[in-house]
C-alpha positions as CSV (number, residue, x, y, z in Angstrom):
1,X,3.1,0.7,-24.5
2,X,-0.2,0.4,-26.2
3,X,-3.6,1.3,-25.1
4,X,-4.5,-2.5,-23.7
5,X,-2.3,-2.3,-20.0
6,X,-3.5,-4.2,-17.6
7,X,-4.3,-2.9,-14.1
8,X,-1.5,-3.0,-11.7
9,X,0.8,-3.0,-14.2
10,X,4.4,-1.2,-13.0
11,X,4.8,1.5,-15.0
12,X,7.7,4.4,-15.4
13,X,6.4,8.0,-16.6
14,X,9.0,8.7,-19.5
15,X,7.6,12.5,-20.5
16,X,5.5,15.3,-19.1
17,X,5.6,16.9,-15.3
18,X,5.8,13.7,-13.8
19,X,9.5,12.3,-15.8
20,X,11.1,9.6,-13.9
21,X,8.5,8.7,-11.3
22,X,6.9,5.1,-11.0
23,X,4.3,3.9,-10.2
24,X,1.0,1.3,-10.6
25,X,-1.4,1.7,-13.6
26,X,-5.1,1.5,-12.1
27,X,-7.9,2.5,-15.0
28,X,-7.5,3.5,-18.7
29,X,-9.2,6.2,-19.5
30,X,-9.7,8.6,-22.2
31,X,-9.6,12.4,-21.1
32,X,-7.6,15.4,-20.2
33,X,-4.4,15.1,-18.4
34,X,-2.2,18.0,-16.9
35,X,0.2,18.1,-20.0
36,X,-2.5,18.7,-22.3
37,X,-5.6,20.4,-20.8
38,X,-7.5,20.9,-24.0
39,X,-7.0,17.6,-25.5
40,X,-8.5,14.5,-24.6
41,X,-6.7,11.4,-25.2
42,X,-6.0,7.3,-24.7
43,X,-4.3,6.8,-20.8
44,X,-4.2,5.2,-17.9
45,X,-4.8,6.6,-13.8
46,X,-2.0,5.8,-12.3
47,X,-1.2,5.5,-8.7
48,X,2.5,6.9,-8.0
49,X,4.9,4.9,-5.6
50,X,4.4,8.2,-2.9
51,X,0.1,7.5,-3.2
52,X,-0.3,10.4,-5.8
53,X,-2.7,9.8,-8.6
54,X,-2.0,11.4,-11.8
55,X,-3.5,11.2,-15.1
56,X,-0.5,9.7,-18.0
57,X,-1.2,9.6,-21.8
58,X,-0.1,6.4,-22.9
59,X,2.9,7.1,-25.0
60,X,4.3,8.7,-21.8
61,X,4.7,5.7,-19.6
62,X,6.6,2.5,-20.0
63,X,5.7,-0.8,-18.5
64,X,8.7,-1.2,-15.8
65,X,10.8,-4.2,-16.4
C-alpha cells in the first residue's frame, strides 16, 4: 500500500495490535500510532468495521480485495 489511499478505501490491518481486523481508511496522517509511540510516521485513520478508530502506519494495512 503506498502513502496515496484514497478515503473510504477497504482496508485489512496486516501487523500491530489490531492484526486481522477491517475496516475503512478515512484521513492520512503523519503521527504517532499505538505500535510506535515515539515515532511519528506516514498512515491513515481508520474507521474499524465495529466503529473503532485506530491510527495504522501504512505498511500495516492492505487495501481489501
Amino acid at each position: 500500500m503506498r502513502h496515496g489511499l484514497t478515503r473510504c478505501t477497504e482496508i485489512r490491518i496486516i501487523s500491530g495490535s489490531y492484526r486481522g481486523r477491517t475496516g475503512t481508511a478515512e484521513a492520512k496522517v503523519f503521527q504517532k500510532s499505538v505500535d510506535f509511540p515515539d515515532e511519528p510516521a506516514h498512515g491513515f485513520h481508520v474507521t474499524l468495521d465495529d466503529g473503532a478508530w485506530v491510527t495504522v502506519r501504512w505498511d500495516h494495512a492492505r487495501v481489501l480485495g
